[in-house]
PDB file of N, H, CA, C and O in Angstrom:
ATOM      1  N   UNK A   1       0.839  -1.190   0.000  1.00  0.00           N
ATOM      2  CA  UNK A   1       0.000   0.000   0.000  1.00  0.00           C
ATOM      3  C   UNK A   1       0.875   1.242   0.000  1.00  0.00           C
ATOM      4  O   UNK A   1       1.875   1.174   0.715  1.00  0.00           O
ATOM      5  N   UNK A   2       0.687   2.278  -0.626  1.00  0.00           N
ATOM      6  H   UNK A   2      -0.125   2.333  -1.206  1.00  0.00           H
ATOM      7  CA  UNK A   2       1.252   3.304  -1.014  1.00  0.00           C
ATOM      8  C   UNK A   2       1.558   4.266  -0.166  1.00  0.00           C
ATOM      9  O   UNK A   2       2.518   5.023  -0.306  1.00  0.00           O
ATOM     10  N   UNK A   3       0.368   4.297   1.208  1.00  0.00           N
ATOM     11  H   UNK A   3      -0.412   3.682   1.322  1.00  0.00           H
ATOM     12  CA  UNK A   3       0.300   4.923   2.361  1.00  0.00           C
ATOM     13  C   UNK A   3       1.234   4.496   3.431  1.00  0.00           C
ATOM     14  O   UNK A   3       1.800   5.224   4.247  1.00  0.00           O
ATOM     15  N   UNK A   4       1.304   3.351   3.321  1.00  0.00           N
ATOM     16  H   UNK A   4       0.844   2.759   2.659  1.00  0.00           H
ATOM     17  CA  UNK A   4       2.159   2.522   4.227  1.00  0.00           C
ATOM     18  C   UNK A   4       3.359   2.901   3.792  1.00  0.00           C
ATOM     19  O   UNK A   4       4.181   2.981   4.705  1.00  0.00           O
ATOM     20  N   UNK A   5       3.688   3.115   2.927  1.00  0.00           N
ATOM     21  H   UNK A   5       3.020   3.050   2.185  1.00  0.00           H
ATOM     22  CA  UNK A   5       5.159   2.930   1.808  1.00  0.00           C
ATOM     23  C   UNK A   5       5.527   4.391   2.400  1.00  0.00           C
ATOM     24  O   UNK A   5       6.403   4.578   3.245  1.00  0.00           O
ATOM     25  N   UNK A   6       4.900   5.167   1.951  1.00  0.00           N
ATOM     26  H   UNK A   6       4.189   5.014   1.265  1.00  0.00           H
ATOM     27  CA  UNK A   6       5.067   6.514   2.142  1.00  0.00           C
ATOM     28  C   UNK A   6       5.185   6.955   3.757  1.00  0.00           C
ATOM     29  O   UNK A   6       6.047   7.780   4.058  1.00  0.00           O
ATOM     30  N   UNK A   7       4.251   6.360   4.859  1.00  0.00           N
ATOM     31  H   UNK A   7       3.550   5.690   4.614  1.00  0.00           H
ATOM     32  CA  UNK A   7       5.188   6.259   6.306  1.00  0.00           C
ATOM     33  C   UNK A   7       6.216   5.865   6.649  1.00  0.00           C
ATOM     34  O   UNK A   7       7.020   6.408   7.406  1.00  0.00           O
ATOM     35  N   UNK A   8       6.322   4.287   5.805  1.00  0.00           N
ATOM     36  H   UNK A   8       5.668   3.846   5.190  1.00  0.00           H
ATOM     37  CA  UNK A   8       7.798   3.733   6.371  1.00  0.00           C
ATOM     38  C   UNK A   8       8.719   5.004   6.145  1.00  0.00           C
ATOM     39  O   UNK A   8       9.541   5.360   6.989  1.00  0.00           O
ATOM     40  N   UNK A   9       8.508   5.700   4.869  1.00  0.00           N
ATOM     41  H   UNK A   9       7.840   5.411   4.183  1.00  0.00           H
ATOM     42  CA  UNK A   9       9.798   6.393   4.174  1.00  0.00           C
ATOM     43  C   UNK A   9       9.939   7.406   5.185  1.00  0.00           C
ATOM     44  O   UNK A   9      10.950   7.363   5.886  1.00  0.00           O
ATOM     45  N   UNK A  10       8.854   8.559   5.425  1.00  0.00           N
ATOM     46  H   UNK A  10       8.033   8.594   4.856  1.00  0.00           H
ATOM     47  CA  UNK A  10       9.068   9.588   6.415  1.00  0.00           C
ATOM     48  C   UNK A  10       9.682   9.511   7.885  1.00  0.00           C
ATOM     49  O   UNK A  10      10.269  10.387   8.520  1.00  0.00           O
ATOM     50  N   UNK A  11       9.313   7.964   8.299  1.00  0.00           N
ATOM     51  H   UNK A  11       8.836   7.252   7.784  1.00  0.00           H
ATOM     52  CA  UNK A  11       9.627   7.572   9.684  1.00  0.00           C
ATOM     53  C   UNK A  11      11.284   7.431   9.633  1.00  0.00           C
ATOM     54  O   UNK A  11      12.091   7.814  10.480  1.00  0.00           O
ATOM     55  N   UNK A  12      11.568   6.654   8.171  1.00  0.00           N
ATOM     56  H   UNK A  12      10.912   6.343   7.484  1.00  0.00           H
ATOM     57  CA  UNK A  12      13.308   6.648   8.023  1.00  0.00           C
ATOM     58  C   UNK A  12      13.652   8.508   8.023  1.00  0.00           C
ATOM     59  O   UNK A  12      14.494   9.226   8.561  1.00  0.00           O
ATOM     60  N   UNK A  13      12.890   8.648   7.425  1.00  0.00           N
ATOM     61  H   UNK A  13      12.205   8.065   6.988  1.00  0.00           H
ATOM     62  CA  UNK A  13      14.015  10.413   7.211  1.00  0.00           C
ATOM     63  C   UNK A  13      13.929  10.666   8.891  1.00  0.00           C
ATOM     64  O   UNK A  13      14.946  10.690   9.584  1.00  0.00           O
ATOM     65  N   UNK A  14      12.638  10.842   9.408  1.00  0.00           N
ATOM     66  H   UNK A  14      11.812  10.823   8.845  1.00  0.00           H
ATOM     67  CA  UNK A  14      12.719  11.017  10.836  1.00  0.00           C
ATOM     68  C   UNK A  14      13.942  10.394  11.840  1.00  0.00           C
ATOM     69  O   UNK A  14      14.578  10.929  12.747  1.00  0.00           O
ATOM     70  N   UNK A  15      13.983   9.089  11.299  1.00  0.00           N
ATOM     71  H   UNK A  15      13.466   8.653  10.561  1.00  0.00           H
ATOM     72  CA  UNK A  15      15.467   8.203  12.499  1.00  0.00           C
ATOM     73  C   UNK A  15      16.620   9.287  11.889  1.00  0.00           C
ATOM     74  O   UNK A  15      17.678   9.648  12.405  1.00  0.00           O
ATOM     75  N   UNK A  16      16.070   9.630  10.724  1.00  0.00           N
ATOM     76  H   UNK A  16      15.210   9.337  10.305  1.00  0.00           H
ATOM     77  CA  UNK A  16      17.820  10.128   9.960  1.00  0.00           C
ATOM     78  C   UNK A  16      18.294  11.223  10.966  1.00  0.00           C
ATOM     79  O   UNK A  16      19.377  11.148  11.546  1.00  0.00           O
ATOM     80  N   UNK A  17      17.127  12.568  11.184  1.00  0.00           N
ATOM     81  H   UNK A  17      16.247  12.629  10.713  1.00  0.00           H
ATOM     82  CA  UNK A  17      17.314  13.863  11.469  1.00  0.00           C
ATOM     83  C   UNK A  17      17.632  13.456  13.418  1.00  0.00           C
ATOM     84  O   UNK A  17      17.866  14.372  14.207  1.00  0.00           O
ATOM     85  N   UNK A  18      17.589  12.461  13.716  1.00  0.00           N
ATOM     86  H   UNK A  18      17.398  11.718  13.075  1.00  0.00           H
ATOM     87  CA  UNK A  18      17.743  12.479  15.168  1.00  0.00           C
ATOM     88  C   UNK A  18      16.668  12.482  15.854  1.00  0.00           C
ATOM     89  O   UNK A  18      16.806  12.906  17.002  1.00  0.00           O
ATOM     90  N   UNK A  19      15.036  11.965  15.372  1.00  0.00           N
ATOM     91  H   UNK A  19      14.923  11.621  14.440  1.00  0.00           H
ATOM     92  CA  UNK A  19      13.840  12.196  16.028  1.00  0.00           C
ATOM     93  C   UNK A  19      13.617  11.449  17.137  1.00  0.00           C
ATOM     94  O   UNK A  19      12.879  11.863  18.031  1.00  0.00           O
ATOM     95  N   UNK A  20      14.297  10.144  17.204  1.00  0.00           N
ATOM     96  H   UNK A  20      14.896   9.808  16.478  1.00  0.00           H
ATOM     97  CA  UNK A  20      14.417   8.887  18.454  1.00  0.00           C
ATOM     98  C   UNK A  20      14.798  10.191  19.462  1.00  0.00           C
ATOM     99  O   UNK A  20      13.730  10.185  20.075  1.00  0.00           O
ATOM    100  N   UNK A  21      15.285  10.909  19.856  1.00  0.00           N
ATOM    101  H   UNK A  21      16.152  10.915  19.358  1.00  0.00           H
ATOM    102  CA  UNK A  21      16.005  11.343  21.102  1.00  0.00           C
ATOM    103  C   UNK A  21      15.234  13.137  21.135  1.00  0.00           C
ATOM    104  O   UNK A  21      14.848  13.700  22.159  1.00  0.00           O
ATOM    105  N   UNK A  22      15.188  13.732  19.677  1.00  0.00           N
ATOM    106  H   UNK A  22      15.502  13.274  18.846  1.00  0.00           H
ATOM    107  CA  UNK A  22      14.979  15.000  19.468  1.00  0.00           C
ATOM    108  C   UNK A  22      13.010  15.263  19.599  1.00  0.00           C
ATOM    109  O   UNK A  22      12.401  16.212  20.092  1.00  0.00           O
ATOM    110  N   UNK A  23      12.580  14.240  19.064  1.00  0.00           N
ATOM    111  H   UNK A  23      13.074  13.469  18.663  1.00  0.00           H
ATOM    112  CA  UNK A  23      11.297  14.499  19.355  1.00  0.00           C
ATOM    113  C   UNK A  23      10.383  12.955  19.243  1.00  0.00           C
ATOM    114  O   UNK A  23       9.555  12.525  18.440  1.00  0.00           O
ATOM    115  N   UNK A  24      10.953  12.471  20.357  1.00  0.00           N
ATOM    116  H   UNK A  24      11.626  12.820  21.009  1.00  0.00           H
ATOM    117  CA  UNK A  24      10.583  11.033  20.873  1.00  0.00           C
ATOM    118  C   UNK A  24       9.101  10.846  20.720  1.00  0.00           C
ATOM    119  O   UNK A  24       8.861  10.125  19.752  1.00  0.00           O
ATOM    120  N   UNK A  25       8.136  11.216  21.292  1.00  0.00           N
ATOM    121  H   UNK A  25       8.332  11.801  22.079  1.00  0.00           H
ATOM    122  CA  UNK A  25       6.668  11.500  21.352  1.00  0.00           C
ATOM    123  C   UNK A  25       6.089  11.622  20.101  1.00  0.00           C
ATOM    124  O   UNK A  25       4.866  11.491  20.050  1.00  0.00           O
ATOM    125  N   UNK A  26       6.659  11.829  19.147  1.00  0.00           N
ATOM    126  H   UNK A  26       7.653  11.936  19.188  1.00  0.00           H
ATOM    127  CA  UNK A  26       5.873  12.074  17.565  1.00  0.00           C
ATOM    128  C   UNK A  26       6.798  10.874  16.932  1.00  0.00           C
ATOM    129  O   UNK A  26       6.403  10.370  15.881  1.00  0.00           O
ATOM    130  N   UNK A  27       7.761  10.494  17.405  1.00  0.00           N
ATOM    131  H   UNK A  27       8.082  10.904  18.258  1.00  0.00           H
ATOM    132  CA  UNK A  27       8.493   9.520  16.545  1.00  0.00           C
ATOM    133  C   UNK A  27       7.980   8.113  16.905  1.00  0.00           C
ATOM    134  O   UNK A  27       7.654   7.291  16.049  1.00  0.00           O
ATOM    135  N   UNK A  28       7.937   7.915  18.108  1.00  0.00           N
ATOM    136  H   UNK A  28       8.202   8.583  18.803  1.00  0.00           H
ATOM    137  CA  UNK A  28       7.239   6.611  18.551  1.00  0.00           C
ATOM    138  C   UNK A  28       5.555   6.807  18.523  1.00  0.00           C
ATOM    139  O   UNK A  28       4.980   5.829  19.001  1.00  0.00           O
ATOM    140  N   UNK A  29       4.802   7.715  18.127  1.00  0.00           N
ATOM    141  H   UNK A  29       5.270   8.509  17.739  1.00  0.00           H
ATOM    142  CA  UNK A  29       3.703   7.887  17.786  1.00  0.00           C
ATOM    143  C   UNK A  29       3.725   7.418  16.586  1.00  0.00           C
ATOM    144  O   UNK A  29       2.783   6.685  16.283  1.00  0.00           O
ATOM    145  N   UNK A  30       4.655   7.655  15.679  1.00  0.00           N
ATOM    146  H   UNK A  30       5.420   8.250  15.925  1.00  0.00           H
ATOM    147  CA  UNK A  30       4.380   7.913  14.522  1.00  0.00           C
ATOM    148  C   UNK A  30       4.270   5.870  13.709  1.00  0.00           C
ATOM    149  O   UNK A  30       3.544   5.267  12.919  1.00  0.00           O
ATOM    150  N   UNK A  31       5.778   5.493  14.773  1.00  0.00           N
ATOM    151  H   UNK A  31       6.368   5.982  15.416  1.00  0.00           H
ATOM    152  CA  UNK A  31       5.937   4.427  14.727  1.00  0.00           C
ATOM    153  C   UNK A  31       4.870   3.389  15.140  1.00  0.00           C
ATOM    154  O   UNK A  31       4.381   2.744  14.213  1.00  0.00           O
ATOM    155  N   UNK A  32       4.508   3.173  16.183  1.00  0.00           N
ATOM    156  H   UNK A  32       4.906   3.697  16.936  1.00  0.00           H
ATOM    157  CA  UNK A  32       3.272   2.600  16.465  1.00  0.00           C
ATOM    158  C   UNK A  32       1.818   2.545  15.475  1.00  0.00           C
ATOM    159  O   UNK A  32       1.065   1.579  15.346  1.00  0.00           O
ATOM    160  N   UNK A  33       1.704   3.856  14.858  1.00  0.00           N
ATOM    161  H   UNK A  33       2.316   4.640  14.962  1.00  0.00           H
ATOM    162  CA  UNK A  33       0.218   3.777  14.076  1.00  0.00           C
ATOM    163  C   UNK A  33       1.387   3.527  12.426  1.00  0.00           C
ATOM    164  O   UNK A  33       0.974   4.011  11.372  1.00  0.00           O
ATOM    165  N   UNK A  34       2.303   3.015  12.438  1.00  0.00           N
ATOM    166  H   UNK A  34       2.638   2.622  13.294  1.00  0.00           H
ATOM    167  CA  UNK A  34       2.632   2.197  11.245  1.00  0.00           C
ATOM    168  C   UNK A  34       2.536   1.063  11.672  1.00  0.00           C
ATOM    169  O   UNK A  34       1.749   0.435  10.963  1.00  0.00           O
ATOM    170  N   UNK A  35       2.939   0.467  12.479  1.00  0.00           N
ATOM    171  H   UNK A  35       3.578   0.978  13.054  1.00  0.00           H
ATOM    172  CA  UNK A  35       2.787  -1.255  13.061  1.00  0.00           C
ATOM    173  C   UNK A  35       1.221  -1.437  13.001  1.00  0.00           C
ATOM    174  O   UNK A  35       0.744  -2.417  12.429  1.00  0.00           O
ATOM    175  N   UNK A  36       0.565  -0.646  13.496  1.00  0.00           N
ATOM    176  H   UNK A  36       0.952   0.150  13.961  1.00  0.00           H
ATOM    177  CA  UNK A  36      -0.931  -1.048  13.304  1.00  0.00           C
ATOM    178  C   UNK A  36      -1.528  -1.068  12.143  1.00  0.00           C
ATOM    179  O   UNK A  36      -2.429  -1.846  11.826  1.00  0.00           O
ATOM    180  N   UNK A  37      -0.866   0.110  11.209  1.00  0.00           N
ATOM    181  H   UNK A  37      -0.134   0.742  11.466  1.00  0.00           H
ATOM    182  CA  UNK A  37      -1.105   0.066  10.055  1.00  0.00           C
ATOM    183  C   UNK A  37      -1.316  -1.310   8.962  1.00  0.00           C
ATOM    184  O   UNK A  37      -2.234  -1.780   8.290  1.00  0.00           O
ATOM    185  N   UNK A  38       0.138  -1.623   9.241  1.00  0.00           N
ATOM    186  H   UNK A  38       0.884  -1.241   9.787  1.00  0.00           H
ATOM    187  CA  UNK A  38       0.801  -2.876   8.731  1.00  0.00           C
ATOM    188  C   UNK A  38      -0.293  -4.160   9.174  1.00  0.00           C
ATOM    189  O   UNK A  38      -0.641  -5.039   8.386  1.00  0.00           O
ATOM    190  N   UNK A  39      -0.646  -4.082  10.286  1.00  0.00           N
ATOM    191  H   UNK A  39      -0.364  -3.368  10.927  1.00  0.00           H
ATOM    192  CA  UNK A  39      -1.393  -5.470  11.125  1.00  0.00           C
ATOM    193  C   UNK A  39      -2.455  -5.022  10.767  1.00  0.00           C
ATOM    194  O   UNK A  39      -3.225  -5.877  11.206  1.00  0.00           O
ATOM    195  N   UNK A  40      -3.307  -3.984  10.079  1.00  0.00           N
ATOM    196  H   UNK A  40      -2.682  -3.290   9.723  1.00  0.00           H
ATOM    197  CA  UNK A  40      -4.601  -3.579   9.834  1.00  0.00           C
ATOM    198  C   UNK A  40      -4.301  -4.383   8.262  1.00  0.00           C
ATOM    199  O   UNK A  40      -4.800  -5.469   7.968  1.00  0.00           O
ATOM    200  N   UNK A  41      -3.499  -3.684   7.475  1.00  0.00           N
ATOM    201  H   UNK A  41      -3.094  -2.802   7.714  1.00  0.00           H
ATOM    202  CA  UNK A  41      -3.202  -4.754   6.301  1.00  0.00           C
ATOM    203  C   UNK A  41      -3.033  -5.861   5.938  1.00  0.00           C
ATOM    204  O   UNK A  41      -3.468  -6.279   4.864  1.00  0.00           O
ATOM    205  N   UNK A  42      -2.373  -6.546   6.757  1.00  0.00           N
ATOM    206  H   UNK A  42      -2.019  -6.206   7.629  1.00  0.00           H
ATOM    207  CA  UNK A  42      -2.405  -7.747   6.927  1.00  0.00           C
ATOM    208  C   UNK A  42      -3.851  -8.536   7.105  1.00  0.00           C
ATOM    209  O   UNK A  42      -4.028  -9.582   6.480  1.00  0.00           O
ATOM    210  N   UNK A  43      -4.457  -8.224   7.616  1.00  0.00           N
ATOM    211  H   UNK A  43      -4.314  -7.374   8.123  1.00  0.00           H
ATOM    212  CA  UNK A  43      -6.174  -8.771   8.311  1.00  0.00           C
ATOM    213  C   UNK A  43      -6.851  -8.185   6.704  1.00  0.00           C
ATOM    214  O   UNK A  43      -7.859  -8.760   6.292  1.00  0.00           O
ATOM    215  N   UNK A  44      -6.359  -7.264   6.029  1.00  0.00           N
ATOM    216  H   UNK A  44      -5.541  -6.797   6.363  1.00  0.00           H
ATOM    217  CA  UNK A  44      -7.069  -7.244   4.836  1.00  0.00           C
ATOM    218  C   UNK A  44      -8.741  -5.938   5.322  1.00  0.00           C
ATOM    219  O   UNK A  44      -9.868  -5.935   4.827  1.00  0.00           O
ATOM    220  N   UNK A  45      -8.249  -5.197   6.234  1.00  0.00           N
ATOM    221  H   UNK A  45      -7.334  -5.200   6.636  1.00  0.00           H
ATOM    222  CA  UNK A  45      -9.002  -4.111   6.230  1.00  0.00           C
ATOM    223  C   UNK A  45      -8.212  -2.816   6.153  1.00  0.00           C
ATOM    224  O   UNK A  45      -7.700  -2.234   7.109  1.00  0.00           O
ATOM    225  N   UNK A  46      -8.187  -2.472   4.962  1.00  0.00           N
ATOM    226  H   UNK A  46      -8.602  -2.944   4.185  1.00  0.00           H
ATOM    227  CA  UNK A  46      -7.302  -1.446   4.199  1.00  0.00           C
ATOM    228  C   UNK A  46      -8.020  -0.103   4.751  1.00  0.00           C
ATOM    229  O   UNK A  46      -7.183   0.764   5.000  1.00  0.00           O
ATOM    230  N   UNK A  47      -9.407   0.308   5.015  1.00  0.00           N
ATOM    231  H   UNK A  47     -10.087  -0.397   4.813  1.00  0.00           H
ATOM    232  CA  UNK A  47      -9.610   1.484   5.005  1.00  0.00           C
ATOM    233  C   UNK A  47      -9.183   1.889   6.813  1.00  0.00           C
ATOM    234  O   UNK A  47      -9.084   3.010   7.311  1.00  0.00           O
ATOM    235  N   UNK A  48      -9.052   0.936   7.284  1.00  0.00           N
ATOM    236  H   UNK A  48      -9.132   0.025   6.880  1.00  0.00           H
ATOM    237  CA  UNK A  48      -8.267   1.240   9.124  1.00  0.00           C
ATOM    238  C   UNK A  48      -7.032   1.398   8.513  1.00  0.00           C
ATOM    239  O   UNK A  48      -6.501   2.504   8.610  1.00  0.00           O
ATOM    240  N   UNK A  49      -6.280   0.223   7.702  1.00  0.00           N
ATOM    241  H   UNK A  49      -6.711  -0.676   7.623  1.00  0.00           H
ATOM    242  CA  UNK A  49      -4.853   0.104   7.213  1.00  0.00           C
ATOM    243  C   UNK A  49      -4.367   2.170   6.992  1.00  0.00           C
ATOM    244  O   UNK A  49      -3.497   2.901   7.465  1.00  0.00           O
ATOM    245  N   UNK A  50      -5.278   2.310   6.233  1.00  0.00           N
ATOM    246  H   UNK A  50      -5.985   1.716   5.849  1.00  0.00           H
ATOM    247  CA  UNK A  50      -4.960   3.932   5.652  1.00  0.00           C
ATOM    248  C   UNK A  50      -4.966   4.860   6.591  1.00  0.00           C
ATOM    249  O   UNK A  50      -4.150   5.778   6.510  1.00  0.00           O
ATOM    250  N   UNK A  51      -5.777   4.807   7.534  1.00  0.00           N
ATOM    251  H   UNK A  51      -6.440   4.061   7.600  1.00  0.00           H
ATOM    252  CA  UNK A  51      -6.415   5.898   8.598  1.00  0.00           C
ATOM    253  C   UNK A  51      -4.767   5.613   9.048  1.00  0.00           C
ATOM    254  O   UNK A  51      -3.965   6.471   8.678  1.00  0.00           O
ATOM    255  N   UNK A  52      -4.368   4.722   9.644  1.00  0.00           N
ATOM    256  H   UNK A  52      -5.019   4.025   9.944  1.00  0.00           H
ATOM    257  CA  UNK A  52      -3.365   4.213  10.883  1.00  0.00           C
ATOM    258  C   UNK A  52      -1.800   5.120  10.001  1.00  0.00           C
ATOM    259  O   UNK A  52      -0.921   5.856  10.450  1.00  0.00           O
ATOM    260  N   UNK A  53      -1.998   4.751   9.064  1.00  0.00           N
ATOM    261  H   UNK A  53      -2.712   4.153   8.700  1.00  0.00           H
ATOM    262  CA  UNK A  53      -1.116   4.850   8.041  1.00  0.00           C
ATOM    263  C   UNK A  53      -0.656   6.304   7.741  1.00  0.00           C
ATOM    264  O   UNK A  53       0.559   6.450   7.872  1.00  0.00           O
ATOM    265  N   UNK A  54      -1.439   7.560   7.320  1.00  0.00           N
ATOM    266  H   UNK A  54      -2.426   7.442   7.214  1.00  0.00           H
ATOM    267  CA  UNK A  54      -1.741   8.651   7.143  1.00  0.00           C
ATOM    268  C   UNK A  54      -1.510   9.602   8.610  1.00  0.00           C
ATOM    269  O   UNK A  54      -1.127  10.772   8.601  1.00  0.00           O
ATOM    270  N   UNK A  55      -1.859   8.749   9.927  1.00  0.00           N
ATOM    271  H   UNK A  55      -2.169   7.798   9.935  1.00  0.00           H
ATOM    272  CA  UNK A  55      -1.819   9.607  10.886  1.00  0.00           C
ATOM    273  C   UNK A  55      -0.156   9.245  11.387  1.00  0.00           C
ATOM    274  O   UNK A  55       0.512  10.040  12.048  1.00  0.00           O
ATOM    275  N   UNK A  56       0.362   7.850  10.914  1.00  0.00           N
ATOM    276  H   UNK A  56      -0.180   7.203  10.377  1.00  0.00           H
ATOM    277  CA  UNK A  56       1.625   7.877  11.297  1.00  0.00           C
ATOM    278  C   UNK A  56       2.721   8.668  10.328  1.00  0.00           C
ATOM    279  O   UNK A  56       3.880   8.798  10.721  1.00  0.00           O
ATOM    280  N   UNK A  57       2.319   9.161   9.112  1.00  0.00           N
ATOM    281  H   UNK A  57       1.377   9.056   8.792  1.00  0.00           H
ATOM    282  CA  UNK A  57       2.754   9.945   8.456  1.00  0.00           C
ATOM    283  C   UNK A  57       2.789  11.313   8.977  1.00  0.00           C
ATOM    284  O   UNK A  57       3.786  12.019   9.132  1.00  0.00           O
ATOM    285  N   UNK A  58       1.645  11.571   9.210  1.00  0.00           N
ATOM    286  H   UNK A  58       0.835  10.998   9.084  1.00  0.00           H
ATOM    287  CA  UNK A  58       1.621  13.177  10.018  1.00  0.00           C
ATOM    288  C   UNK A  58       2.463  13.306  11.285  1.00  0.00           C
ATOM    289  O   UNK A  58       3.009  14.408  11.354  1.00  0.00           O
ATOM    290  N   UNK A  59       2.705  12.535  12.245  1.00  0.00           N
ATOM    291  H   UNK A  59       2.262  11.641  12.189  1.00  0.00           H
ATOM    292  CA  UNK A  59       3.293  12.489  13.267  1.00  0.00           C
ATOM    293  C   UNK A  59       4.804  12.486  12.946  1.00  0.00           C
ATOM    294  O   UNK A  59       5.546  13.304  13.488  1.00  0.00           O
ATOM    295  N   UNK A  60       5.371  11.353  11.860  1.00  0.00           N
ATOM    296  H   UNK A  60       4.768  10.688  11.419  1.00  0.00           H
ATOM    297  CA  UNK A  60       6.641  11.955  11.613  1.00  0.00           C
ATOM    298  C   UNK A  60       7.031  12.828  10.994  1.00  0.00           C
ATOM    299  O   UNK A  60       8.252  12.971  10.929  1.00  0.00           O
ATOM    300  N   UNK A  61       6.098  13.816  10.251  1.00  0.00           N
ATOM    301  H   UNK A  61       5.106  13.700  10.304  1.00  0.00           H
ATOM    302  CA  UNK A  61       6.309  14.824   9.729  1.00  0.00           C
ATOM    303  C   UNK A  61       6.378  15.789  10.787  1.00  0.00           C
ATOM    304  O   UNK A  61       7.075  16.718  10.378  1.00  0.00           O
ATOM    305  N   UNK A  62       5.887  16.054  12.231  1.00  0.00           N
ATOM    306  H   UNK A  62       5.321  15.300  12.563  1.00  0.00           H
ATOM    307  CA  UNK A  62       6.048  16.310  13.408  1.00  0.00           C
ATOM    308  C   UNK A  62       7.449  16.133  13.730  1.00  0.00           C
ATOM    309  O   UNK A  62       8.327  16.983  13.877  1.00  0.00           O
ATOM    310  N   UNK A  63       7.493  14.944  13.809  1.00  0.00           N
ATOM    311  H   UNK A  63       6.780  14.253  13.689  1.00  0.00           H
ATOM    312  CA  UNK A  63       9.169  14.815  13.932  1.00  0.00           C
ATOM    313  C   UNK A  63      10.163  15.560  13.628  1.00  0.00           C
ATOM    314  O   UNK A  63      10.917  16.400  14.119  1.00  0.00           O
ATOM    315  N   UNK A  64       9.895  14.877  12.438  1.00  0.00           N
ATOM    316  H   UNK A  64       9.282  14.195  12.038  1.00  0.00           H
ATOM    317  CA  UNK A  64      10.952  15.980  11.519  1.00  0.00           C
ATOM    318  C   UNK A  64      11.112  17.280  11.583  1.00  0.00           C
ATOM    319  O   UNK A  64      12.255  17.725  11.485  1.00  0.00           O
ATOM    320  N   UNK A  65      10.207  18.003  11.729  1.00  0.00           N
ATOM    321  H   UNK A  65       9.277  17.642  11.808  1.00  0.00           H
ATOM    322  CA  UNK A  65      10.092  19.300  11.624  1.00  0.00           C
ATOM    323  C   UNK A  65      10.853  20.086  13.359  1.00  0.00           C
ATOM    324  O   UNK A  65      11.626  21.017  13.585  1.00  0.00           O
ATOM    325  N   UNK A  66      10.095  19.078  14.246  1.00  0.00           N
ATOM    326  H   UNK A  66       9.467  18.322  14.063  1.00  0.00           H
ATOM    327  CA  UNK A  66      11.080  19.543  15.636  1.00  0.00           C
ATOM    328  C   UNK A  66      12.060  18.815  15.644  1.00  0.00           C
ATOM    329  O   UNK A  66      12.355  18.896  16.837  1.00  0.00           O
ATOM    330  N   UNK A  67      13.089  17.893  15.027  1.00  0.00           N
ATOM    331  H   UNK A  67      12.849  17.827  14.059  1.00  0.00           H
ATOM    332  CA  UNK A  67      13.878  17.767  15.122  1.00  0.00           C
ATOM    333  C   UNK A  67      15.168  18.612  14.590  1.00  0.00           C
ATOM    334  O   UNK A  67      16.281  18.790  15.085  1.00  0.00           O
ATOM    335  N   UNK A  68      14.607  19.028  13.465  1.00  0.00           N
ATOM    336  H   UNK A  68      13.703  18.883  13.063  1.00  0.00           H
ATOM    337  CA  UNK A  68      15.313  20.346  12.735  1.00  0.00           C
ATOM    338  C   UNK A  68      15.118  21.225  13.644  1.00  0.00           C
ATOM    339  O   UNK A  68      16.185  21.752  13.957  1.00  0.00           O
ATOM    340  N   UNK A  69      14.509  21.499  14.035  1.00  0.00           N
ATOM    341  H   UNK A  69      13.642  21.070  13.781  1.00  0.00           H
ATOM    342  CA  UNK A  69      14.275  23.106  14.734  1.00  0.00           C
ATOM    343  C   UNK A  69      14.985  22.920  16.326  1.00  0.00           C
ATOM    344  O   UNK A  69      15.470  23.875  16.932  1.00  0.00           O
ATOM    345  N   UNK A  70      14.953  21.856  16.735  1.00  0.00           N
ATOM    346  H   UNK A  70      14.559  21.080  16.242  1.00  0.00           H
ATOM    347  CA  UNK A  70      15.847  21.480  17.849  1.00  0.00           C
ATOM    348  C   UNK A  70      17.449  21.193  17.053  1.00  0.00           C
ATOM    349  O   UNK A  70      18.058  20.343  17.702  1.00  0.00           O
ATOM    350  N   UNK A  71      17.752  21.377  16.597  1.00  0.00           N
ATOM    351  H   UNK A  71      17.257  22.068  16.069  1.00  0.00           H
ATOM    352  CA  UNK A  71      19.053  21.185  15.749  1.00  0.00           C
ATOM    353  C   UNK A  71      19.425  22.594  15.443  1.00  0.00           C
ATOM    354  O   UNK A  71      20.560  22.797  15.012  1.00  0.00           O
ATOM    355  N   UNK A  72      18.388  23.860  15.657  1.00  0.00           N
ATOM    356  H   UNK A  72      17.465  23.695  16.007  1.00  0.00           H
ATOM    357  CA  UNK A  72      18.971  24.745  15.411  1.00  0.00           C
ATOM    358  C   UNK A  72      18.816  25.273  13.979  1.00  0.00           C
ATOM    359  O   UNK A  72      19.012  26.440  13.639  1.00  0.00           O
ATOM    360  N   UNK A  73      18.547  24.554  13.415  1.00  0.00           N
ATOM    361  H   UNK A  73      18.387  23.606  13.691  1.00  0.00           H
ATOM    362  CA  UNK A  73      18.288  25.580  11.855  1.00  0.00           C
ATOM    363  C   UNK A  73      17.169  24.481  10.614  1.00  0.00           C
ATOM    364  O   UNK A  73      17.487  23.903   9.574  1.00  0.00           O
ATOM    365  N   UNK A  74      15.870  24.576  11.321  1.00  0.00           N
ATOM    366  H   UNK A  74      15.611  25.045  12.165  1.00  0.00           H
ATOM    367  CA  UNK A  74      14.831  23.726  10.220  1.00  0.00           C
ATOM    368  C   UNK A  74      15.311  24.305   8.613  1.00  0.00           C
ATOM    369  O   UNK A  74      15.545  25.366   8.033  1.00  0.00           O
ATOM    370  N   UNK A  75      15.273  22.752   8.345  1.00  0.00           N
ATOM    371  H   UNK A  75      15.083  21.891   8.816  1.00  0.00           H
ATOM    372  CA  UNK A  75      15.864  22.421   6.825  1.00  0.00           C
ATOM    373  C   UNK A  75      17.279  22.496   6.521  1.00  0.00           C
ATOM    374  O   UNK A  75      17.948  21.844   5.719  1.00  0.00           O
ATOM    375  N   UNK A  76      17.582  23.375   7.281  1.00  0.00           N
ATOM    376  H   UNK A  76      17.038  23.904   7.932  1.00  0.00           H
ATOM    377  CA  UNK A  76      19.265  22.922   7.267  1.00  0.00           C
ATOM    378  C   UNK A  76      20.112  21.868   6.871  1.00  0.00           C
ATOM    379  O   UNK A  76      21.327  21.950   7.053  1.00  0.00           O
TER     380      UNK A  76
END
């Protein structure tokens, strides 16, 4: 699933920028509603699969964004 695909990816840029330590709370948020995601897919109910999926996307985009800005210069 494309949604799924597209969390795993953001959650990696997130480990990249330092989010495990810099903004823990959106990173292990973010992580968790991908595992559910994944186990919603698996069972073959895609429209939970997406919800789980989409909100763990938003959360590491959270990440990311305070992890830069705790680093001192977002996008940097």
């Amino acid at each position: 699933m494309a949604q799924i695909n597209d969390a795993s990816s953001k959650i990696a840029q997130a480990k990249e920028v330092g989010a495990e330590s810099l903004a823990p709370y959106e990173y292990y948020y973010a992580t968790s509603h991908l595992t559910k995601a994944m186990s919603e897919a698996a069972e073959g109910d895609y429209s939970d699969a997406i919800d789980f999926a989409e909100v763990a996307q938003q959360y590491a985009d959270k990440a990311i964004k305070l992890s830069r800005e705790a680093r001192g210069g977002a996008g940097r």
